[in-house]
C-alpha positions in Angstrom: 30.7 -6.8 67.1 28.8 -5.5 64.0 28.1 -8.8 62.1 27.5 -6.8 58.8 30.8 -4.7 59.1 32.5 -8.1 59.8 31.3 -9.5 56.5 32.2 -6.1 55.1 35.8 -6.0 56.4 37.1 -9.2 54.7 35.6 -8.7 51.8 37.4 -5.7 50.8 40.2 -7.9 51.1 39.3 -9.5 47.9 38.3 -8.3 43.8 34.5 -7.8 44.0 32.6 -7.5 41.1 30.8 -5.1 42.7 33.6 -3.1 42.3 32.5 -2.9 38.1 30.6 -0.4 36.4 28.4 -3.6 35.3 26.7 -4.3 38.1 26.4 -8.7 38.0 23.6 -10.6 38.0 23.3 -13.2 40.7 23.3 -16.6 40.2 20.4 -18.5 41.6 20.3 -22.5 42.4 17.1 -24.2 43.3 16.8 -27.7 44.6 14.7 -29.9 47.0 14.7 -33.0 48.9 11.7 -35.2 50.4 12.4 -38.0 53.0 9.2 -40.3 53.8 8.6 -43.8 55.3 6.0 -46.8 55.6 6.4 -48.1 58.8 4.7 -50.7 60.6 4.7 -51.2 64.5 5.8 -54.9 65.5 5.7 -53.3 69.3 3.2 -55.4 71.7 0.4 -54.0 72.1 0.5 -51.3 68.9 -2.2 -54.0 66.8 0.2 -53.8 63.8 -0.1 -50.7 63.4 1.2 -49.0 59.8 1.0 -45.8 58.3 2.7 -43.8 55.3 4.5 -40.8 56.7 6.1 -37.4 55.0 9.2 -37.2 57.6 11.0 -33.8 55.8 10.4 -31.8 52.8 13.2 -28.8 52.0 13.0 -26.8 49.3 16.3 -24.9 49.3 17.7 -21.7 47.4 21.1 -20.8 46.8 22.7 -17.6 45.0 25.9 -15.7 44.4 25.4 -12.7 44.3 29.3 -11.8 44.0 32.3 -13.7 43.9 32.5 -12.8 47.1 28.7 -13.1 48.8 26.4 -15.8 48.6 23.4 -16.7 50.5 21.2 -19.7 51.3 17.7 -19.8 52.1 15.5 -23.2 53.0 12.0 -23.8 53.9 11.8 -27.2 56.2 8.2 -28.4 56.4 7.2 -31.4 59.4 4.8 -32.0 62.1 6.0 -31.1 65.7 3.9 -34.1 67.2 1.6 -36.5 66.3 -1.3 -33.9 67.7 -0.6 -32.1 64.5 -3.0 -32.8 61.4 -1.4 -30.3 58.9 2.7 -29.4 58.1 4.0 -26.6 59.0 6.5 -24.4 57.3 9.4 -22.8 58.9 13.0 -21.9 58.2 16.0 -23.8 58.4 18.9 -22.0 57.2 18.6 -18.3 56.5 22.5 -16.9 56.1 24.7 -14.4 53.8 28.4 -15.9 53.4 31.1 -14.0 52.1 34.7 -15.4 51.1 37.7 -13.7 52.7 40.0 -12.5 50.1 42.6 -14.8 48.8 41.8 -17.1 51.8 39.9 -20.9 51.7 38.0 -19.2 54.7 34.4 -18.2 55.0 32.4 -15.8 56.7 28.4 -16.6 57.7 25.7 -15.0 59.4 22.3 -15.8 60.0 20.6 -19.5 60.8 23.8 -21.2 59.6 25.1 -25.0 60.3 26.3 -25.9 63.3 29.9 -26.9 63.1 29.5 -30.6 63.9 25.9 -32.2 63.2 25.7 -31.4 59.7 29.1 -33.1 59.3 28.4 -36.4 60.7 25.2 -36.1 58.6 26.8 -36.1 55.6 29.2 -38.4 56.1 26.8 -41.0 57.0 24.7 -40.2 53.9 21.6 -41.8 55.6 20.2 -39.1 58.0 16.8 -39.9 55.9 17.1 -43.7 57.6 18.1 -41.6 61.6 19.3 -38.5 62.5 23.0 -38.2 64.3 22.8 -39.1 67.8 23.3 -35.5 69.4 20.5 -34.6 67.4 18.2 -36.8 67.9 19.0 -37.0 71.4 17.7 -33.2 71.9 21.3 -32.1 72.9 22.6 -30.5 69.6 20.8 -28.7 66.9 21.8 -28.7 63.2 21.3 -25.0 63.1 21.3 -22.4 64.9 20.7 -18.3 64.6 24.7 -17.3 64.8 27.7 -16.3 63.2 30.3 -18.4 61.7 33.4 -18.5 60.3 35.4 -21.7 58.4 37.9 -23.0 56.0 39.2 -26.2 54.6 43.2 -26.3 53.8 45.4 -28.2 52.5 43.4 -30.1 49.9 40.5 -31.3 52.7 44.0 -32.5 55.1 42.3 -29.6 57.6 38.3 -28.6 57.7 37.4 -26.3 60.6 34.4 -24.4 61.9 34.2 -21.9 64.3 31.0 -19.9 65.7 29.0 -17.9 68.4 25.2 -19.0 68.6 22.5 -18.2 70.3 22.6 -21.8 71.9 18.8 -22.6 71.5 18.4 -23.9 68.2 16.8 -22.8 65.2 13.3 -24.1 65.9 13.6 -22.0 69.6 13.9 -18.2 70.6 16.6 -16.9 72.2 15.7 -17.2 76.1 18.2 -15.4 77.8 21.9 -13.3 77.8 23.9 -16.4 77.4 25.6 -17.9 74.2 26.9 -20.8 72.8 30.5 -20.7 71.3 31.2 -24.3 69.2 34.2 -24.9 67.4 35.3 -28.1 65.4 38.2 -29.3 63.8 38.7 -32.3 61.6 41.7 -34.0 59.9 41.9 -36.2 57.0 45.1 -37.7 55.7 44.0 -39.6 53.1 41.6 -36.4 51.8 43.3 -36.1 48.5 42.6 -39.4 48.1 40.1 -40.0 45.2 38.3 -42.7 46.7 39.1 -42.7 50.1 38.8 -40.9 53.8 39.8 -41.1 57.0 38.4 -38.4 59.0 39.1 -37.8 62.3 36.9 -35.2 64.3 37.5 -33.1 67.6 34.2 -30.8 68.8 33.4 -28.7 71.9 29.9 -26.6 72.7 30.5 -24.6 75.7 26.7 -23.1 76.3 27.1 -20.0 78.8 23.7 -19.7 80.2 22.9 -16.3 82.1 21.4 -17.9 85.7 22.9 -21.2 86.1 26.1 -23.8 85.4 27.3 -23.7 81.8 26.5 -25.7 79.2 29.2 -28.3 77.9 29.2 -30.7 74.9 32.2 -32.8 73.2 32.6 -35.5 70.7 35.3 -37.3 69.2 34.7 -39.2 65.9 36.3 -40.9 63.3 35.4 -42.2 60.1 36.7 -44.5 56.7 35.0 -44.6 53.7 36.2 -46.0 50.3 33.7 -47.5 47.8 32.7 -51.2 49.5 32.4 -50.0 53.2 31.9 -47.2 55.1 32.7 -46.5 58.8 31.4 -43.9 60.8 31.9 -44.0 65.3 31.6 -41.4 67.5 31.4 -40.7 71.3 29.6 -37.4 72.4 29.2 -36.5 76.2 27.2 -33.7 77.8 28.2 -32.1 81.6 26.3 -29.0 83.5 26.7 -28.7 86.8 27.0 -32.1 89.0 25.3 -33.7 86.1 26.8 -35.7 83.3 26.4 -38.4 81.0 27.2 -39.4 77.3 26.9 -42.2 74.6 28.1 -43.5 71.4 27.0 -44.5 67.7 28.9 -47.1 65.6 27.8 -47.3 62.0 29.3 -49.9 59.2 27.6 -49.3 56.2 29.4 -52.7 53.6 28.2 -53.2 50.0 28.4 -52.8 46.0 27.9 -49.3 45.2 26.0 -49.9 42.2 23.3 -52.5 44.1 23.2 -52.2 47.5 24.7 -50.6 50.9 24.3 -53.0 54.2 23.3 -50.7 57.3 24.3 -51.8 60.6 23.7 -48.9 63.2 23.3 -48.9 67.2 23.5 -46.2 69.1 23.3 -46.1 73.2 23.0 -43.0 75.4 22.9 -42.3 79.1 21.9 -39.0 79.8 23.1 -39.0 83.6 25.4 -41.1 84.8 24.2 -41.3 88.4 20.9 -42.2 88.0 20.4 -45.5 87.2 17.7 -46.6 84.1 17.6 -43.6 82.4 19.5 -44.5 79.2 18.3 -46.4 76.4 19.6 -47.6 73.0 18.9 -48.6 69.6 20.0 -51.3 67.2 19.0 -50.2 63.0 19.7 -52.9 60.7 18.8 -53.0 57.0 19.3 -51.9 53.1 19.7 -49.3 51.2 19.8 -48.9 47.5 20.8 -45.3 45.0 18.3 -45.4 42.4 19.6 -42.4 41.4 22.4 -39.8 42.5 19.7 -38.4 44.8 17.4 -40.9 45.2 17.7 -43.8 47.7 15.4 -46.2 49.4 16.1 -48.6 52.5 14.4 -51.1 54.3 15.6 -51.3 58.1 14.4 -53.0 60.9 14.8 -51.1 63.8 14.5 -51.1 67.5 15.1 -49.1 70.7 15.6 -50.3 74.3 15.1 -47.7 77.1 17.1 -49.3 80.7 13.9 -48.6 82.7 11.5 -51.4 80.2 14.1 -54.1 79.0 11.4 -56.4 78.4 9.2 -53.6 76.4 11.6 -52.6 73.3 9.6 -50.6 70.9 10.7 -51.7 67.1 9.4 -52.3 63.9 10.0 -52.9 60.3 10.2 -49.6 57.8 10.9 -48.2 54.1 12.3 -45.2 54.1 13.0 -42.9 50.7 14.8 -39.9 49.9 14.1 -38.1 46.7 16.2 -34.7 46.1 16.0 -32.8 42.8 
């Protein structure tokens, strides 16, 4: 299917202002956001070591062209490994969007969001302190090179994604004929609540890879939030073939808004479940404090057990900022 007589179609559905003798001007929305750390290494045998560290920098553009397109455009910059002495730049989301005519629902095209990581990101509101667990456990990327399309209904009761990826990732080429079709829905009964959410999550990846067993991912979540505690649990699972495995992340995040947040994270993963000492897990406790809308800093201690070393955790003590603007 022609992804640019998709967008096409359902926008005719709708008043364009291209459809004026004045032709508008679009609307352009710049912004950034920086995530750095201090760590130091408390593991045995790392001689204390310490170092200031530039984790993320985004610099992002946004612009409506229409009333009915809009695009998004955002340079990441990190290191790959520690082998690297200077950042590189490279793209993170790259997409056109366009609003179906009298509809809540969205088209997008391009390197767009992935319909689950970004929102468990956001609810947790800490990705600068760790990423989600299928992310950081290499089996779900935030973006991807795809097609998308999405709506929220009912005042935020309904939120759903829907999309066909390449599969890879945005920070990978497309490798063979196969795709990845995700789909998410999530319900919130206490949405139109002003100060308060519930929501509960459903999400399936099925990966069709061209010369092997397909690909397939799942996770269940829910979540609460109100203004002195959040709540944030999930279970994700992976399966391909005779192999299978899975985890979980529980996160309670209780404190005064205007002072402080108490984080209380641990995740555990196995990534088969018939091999033994192959999983591992990780306990993140701390605080964190809003010096400003968008700009937070948190102390955490945090450390990671892998089943194989139980006696050899690596963990250490970090402060960890987030400045957007």
């Amino acid at each position: 299917m022609n992804i640019v007589s998709l967008l096409c179609l359902f926008a005719s559905t709708s008043t364009s202002a291209l459809a004026s003798d004045d032709k508008p001007k679009p609307e352009v929305d710049m912004g950034g956001l920086l995530a750095a750390h201090y760590g130091l290494n408390l593991t045995e045998g790392a001689d204390n070591f310490n170092e200031f560290a530039l984790d993320r920098a985004y610099l992002t553009a946004r612009a409506k062209i229409t009333p009915t397109f809009g695009a998004r455009l955002t340079l990441d910059a990190d290191r790959p490994s520690s082998a690297d002495t200077k950042y590189r730049v490279f793209v993170k989301h790259a997409y056109l969007e366009a609003k179906i005519g009298g509809t809540p629902m969205k088209v997008r095209a391009g390197v767009i969001d992935t319909p689950y990581q970004g929102y468990s990101d956001n609810f947790w509101e800490h990705r600068y302190v760790a990423k989600g667990q299928s992310d950081s456990n290499g089996n779900l990327s935030p973006a991807d090179l795809g097609v998308s399309i999405g709506g929220e209904h009912a005042k935020g009761l309904v939120d759903w994604t829907v999309g066909l990826y390449n599969g890879e990732g945005y920070s990978k080429i497309e490798v063979d004929a196969g795709k990845s079709v995700q789909g998410r829905v999530t319900i919130d009964p206490m949405a139109s609540k002003e100060r308060m959410r519930l929501p509960l999550t459903g999400f399936v990846d099925y990966h069709m890879v061209q010369d092997g067993d397909p690909i397939m991912l799942f996770a269940a979540a829910a979540g609460f939030k109100m203004p002195y505690v959040w709540f944030w649990g999930e279970y994700t699972g992976r399966s391909q073939g005779d192999v299978s495995g899975g985890g979980y992340s529980v996160s309670l995040l209780p404190g005064m808004p205007k002072y402080f947040r108490v984080i209380a994270r641990y995740d555990s993963y196995d990534p088969n479940s018939e091999v033994d000492a192959d999983g591992w897990s990780t306990i993140i406790g701390g605080v964190s404090h809003n010096f400003y809308e968008d700009i937070s800093l948190a102390a955490t201690y945090e450390r990671t057990t892998t089943e194989a070393a139980p006696d050899d955790a690596a963990h250490g003590a970090f402060l960890r900022m987030q400045a957007g603007f």
